[in-house]
C-alpha positions in Angstrom: -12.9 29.0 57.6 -11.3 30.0 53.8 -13.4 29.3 51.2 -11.3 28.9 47.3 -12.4 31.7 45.1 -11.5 31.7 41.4 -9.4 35.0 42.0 -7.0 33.0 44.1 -6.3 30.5 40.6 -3.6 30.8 38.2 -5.3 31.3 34.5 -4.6 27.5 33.2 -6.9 26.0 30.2 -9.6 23.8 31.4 -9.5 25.0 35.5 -12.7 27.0 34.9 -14.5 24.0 34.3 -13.6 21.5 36.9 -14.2 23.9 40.1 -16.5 26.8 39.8 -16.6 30.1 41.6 -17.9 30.4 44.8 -19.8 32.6 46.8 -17.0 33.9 49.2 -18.2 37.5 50.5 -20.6 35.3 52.5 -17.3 33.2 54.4 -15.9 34.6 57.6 -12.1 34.0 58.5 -9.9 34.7 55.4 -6.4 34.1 56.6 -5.1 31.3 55.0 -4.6 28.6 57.2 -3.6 26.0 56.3 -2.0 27.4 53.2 -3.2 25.5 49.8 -2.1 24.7 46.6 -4.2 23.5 43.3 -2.2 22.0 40.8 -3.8 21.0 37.1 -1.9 18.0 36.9 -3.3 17.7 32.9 -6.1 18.3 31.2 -8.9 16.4 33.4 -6.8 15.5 36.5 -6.3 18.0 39.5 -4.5 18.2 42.9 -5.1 20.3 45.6 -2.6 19.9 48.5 -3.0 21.4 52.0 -0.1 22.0 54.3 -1.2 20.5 57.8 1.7 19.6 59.4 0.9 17.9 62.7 -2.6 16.6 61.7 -2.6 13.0 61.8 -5.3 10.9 59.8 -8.0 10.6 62.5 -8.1 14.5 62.8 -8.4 15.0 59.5 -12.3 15.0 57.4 -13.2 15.4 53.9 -16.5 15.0 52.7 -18.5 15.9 49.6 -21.4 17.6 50.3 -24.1 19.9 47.8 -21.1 20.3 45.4 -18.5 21.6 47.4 -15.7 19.4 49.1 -15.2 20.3 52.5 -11.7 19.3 54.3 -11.8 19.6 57.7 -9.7 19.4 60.8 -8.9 19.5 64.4 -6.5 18.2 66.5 -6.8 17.0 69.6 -5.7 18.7 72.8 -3.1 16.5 74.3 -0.2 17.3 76.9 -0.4 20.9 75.9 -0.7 22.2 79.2 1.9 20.2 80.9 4.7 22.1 78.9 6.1 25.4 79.0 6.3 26.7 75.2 8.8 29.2 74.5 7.6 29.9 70.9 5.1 28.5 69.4 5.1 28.9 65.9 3.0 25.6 64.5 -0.7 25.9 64.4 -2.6 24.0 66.1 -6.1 25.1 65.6 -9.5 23.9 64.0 -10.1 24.8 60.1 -12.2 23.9 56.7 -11.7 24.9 53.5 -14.1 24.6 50.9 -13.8 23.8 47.6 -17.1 24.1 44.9 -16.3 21.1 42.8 -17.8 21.3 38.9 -19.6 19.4 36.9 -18.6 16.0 36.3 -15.6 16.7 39.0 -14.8 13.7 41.5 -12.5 13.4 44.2 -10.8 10.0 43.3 -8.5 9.8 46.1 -6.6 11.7 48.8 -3.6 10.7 51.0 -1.4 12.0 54.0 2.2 12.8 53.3 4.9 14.6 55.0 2.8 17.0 56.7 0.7 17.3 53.3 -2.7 16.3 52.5 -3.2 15.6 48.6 -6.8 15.5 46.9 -6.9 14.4 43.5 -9.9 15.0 41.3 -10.7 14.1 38.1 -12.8 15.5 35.6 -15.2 12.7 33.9 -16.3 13.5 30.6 -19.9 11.9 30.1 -20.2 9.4 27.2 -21.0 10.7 24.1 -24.4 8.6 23.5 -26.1 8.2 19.7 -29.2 6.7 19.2 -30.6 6.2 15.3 -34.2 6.9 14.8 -36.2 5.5 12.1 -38.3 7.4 9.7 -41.8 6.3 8.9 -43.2 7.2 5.9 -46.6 8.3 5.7 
């Protein structure tokens, strides 16, 4: 399991406040997999794409949970032990990543393409709300 740390971002205006730093010393099993990108796509609109070539739909999970998204997967074993590999270079295995989401940060929608899994967020800025009050005398 990786968990996103703020070292691992590029220094872009605005990324501090849509995901914030995690706690990672705390996160076994830092080796990348599946590999990640995070994309500021403007302002208040961000993309994080996962490489999980292989994973179909059904084996993949993303759910929101305490402020972090969580994208999960595992594929099922299928026919693996009826063939004979003689290299096997495309993982296959379970992961998550995590991803501490921050304020006003939703995930608006995420999709399965070519092998990539794209999550876009968007930053909503809360409504600016005035209310008048009325001054009594005496």
């Amino acid at each position: 399991m990786t968990r996103f740390t703020m070292s691992m971002r590029p220094v872009l205006p605005g990324y501090g406040q849509a995901m914030r730093e995690p706690n990672s010393a705390s996160r076994p099993g830092k080796d990348g997999y599946p590999p990640f990108d995070v994309v500021m796509l403007d302002e208040d609109h961000y993309r994080i794409t996962l490489a999980v070539a292989g994973f179909g739909e059904d084996e993949l999970e993303i759910v929101i949970e305490n402020g972090e998204l969580l994208i999960r997967g595992a594929q099922e074993k299928g026919d693996e032990g009826e063939r004979e590999f003689l290299h096997r270079g495309i993982a296959t295995r379970r992961f998550m990543k995590r991803f501490a989401l921050g304020e006003n940060v939703e995930v608006r929608s995420a999709r399965l393409e070519n092998g990539l899994l794209h999550v876009d967020l968007e930053r909503v800025r809360p409504e600016s709300v005035q209310k008048r009050i009325a001054i009594r005398r005496g």
